[in-house]
NUTOR-716350 format. One record per residue: y, z, x of N, C-alpha, C in turn; residue in one letter. Coordinates in pm, whole numbers, plus 50000, padded with zeros to 5 digits. Each point is the difference from the previous one (the first is absolute). Layout:
// NUTOR-716350
YZXYZXYZXa...
END
This chain:
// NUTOR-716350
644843005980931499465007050116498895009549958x499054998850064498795009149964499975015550033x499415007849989499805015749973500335002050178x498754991850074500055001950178501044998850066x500624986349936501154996050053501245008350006x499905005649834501355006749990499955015950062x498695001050009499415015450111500724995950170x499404989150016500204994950132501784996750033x500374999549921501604995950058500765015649977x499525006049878500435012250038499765007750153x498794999450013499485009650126500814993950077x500284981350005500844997750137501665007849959x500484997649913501645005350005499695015650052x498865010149954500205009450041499645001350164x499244993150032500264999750152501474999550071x500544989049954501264995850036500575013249993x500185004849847500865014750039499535006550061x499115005250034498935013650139500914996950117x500074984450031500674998750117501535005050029x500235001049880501715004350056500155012349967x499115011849929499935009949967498805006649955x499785010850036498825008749919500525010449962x500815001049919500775009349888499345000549875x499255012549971499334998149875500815008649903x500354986449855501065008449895498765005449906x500915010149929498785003449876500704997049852x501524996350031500574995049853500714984350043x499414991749926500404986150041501414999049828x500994996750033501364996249950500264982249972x499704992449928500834991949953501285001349939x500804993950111502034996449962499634991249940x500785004249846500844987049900501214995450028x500334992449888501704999350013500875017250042x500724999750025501065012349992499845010650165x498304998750007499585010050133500314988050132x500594991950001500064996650111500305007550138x500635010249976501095006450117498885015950042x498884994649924499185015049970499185009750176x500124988050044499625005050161501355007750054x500355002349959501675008750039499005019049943x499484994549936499035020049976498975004150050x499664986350079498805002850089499574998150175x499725011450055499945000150159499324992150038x500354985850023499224989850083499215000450085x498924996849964499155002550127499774982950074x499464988549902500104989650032500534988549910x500464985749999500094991949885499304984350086x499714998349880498884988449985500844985349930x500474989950066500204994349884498944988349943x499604995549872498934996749978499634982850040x501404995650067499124987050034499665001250129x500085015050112499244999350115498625006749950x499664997649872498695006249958499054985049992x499294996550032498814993450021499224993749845x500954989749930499354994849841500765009349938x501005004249982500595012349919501014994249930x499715002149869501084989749903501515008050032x500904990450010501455002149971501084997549928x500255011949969501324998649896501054989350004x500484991849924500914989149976501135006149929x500075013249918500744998449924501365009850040x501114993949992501345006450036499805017349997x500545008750116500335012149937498555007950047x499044990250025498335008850049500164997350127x500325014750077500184995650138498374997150080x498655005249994498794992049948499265005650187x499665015850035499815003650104499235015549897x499185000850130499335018049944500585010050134x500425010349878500415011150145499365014349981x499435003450150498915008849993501045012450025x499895009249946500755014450001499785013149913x500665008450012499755014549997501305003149839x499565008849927501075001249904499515012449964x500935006850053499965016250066498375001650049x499205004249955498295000750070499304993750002x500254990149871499534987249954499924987150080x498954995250074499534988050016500124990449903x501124990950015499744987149884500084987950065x499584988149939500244988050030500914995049921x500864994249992501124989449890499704986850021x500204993349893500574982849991501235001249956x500614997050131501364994749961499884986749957x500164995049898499454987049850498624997950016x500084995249930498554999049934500214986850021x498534989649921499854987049941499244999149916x500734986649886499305001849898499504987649980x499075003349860499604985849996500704987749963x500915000649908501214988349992500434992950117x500035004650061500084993750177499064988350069x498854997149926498914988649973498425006050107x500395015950026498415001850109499155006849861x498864997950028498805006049960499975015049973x499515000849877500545017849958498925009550068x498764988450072499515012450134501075001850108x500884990850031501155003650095500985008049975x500434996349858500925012049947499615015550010x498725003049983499015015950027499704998250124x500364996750080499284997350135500995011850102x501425003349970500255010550094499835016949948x499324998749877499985010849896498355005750051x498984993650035498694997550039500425006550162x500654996850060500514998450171500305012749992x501105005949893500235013050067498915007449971x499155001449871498505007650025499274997350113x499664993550041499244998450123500575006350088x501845000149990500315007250134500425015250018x499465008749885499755009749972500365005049836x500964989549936501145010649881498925001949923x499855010549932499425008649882500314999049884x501284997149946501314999449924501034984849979x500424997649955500454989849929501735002449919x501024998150080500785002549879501094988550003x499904993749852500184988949982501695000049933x500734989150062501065000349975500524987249940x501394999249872500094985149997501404998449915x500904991449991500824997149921499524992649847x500375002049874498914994349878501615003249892x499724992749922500594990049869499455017849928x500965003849918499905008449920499184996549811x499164999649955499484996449933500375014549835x499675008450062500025009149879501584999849978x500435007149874501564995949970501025011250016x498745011150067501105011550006500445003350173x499684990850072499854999550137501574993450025x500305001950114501104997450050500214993250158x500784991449986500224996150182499945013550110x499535000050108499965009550068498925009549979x499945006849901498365007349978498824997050092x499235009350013499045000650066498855002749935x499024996349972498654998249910498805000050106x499005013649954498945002450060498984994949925x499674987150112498474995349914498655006249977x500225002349874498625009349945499004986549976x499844989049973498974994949966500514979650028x499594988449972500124991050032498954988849928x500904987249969499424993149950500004987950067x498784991749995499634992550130499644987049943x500104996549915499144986049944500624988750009x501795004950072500544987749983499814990950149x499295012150122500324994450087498174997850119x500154992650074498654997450026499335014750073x498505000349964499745012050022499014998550114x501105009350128499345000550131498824999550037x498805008349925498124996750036499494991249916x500564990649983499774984549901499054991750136x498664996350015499264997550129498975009250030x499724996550066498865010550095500535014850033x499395001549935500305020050063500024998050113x501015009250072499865006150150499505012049974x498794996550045498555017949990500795009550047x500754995050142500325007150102501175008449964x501324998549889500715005550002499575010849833x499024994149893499995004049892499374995449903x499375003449869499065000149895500624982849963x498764995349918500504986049954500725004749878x500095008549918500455005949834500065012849998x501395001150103501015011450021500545007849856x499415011349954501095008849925501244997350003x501084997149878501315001650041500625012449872x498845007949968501055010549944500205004550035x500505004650061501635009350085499954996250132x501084982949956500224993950173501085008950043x501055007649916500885005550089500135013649997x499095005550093499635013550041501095011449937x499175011849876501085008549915500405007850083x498875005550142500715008850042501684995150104x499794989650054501294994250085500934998349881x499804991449896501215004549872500525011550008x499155011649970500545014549957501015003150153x499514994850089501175003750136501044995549992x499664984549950501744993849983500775003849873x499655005149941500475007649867500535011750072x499355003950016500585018650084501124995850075x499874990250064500954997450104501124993649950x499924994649884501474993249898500455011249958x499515011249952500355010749931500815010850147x499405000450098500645013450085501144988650056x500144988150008501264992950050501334997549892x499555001549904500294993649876500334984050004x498924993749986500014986549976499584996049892x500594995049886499604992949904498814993149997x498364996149943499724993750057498924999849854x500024982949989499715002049835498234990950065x499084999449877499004994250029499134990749921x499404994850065499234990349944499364990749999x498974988949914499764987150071500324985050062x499334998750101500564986550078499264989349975x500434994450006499464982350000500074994350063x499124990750072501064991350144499324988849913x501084987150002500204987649994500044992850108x499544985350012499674995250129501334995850043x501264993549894501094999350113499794985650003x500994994550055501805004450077500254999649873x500234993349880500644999549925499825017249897x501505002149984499985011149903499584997749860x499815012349927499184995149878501014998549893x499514995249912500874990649891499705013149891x501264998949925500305011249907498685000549867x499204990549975498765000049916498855004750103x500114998250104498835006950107500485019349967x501035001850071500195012749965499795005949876x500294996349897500225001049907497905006049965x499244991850045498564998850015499565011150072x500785004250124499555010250092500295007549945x501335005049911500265011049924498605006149896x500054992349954498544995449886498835008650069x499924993150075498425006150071500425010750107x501305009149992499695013550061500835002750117x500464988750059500615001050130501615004950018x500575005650091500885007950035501174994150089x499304988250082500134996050120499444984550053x500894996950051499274983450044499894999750121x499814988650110500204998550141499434988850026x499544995350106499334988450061499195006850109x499425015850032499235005550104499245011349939x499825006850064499025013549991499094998849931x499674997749893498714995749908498394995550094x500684990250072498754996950118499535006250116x500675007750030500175010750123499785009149943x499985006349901499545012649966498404996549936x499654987049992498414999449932499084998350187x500744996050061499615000150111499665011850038x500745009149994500765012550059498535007849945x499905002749878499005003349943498764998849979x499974986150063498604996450047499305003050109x501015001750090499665003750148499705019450019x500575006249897499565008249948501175012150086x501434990549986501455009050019500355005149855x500805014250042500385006149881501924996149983x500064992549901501024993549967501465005149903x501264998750072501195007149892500804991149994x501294995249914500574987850004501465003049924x500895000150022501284999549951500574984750012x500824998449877501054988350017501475004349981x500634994250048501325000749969500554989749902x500585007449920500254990249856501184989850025x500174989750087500864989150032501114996749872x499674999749935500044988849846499785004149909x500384997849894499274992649883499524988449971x498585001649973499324987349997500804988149869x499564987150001500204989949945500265001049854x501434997549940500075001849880500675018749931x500475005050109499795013549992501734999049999x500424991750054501315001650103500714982849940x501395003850013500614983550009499774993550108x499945010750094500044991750145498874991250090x500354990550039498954991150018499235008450125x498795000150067499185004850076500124993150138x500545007650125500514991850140499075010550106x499234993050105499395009750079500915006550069x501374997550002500835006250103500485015149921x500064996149878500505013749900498835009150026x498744996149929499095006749996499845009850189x500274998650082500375001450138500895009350045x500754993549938501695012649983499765010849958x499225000649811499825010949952499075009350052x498584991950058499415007850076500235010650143x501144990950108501145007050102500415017149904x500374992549902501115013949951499405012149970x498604995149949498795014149975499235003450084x500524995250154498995004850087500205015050057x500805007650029500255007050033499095013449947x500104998049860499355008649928498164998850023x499714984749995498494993549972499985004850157x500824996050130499075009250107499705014750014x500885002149906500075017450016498625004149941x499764996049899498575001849940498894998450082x500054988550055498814993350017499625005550169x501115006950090499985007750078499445016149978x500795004549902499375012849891498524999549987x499894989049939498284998149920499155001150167x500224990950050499194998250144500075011550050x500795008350047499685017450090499315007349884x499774996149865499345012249901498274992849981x499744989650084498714990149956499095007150111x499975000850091498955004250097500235015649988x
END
């Protein structure tokens, strides 16, 4: 799809949303695994679900209930994805950035990126929560691969410091006055479905990484291109491949994420009233 095209189908989905709302957020929220239940902290104003959106890719995968909900979190204007989609799913990784693009246009300023990920470093633990300070991207296709869109951003975007120090230092403050554990480091997203094999990890260890997944990596180069200021936590599901006896099941990885939510919304509610 060309630069116009992929301008042009954006402008149409954002039409589509104008019509059912003109709620402008200023912090747009991607739900991972674990935040499913996360609209329970926020005053509804409207919900969207994304196949009455007009060309709007949809989630396939179990557990992504796959709708945006426009609301208030205490003063805070935000937008959410309740699930996301990724590229393993077989759409185009301009479709995969395509509701990340949507909420800039429909006002968010902010970016805070959420996700369930394979524990990579060895001192990490199931349940933990890890603030992404930085990200490694080479494994997975990279969103302005094509024609620049003039319209949203530079063709050879800066990415030293995709994830904004000052929104870190809030979610830090905010692990510390709650007391939440909350360890940090780098992510990787892998394209998926299949989990990675204990010599892959073993490789990611090598070159620096903290953390695995199959998302955020592309949405945050997006995110950054369009010229949103970006923060990103995962919840540590697992231990990645080779780490553990236990063989790797999306339903576990699911479970463990359920069990650390309580805490990961508490934060990520925290962080959002201390961002604007």
């Amino acid at each position: 799809m060309g630069a116009s095209a992929a301008y042009e189908k954006l402008v149409r989905c954002l039409a589509c949303v104008r019509g059912r709302t003109d709620f402008v957020p200023k912090v747009a929220i991607v739900l991972g695994s674990g935040l499913g239940d996360y609209a329970e902290n926020i005053k509804v104003e409207a919900e969207i679900p994304y196949a009455e959106i007009e060309e709007f890719p949809v989630s396939t995968v179990p557990g992504h209930d796959g709708r945006f909900i426009f609301g208030w979190i205490d003063k805070t204007p935000v937008v959410c994805m309740k699930g996301r989609v990724h590229f393993y799913e077989g759409y185009d990784v301009a479709d995969v950035v395509l509701p990340i693009r949507l909420m800039k246009l429909l006002g968010a300023e902010i970016l805070f990126l959420t996700n369930a990920a394979g524990g990579v470093n060895t001192s990490f633990h199931a349940g933990d929560l890890m603030l992404i300070k930085d990200h490694i991207s080479v494994f997975a296709p990279n969103p302005l691969i094509g024609s620049n869109i003039d319209e949203l951003g530079t063709r050879f975007p800066d990415m030293s410091h995709i994830y904004d120090r000052g929104l870190q230092e809030v979610i830090r403050s905010k692990a510390r006055e709650h007391g939440i554990f909350l360890q940090e480091g780098v992510y990787a997203q892998l394209t998926g479905p299949s989990y990675e094999s204990p010599a892959e990890i073993r490789m990611l260890r090598l070159f620096g990484c903290d953390a695995v997944g199959m998302s955020t990596v592309v949405e945050a180069i997006a995110a950054n291109h369009c010229g949103m200021r970006i923060c990103g936590i995962s919840c540590i599901s697992n231990l990645a491949a080779g780490m553990s006896v236990q063989p790797l099941n999306h339903a576990e990885v699911q479970e463990a994420a359920d069990k650390a939510a309580p805490l990961f919304q508490k934060l990520v509610t925290e962080s959002v009233k201390g961002f604007i």
